[in-house]
C-alpha angles and dihedrals in degrees: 000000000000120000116203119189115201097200100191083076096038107101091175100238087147108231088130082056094051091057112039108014087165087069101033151030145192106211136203088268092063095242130116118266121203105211092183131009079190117051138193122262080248101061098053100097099043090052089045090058080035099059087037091056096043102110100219102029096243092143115083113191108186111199 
């Protein structure tokens, strides 16, 4: 798995965050931080709730 951010649509509300902290992170400046473009069989479940929550689509995960 492969996770992609368009930050242009990103507008950094942190339900990704909410749902995979490990992945990414809202930080203090207000913008989107990927953790990991690569992660963990673990993880797959949690990026893929956490692209289908994101409001304006801006997360890409390729299988």
């Amino acid at each position: 798995m492969r996770v992609e951010v368009d930050y242009d649509q990103c507008e950094s509300n942190a339900l990704c965050m909410g749902q995979a902290p490990e992945v990414f992170e809202v930080r203090d400046d207000d913008f989107l931080y990927l953790l990991t473009e690569e992660p963990g069989s673990d993880q797959h479940e949690k990026v893929r709730q956490a692209a289908r929550l994101c409001p304006k689509q801006a997360i890409t995960v390729h299988e």
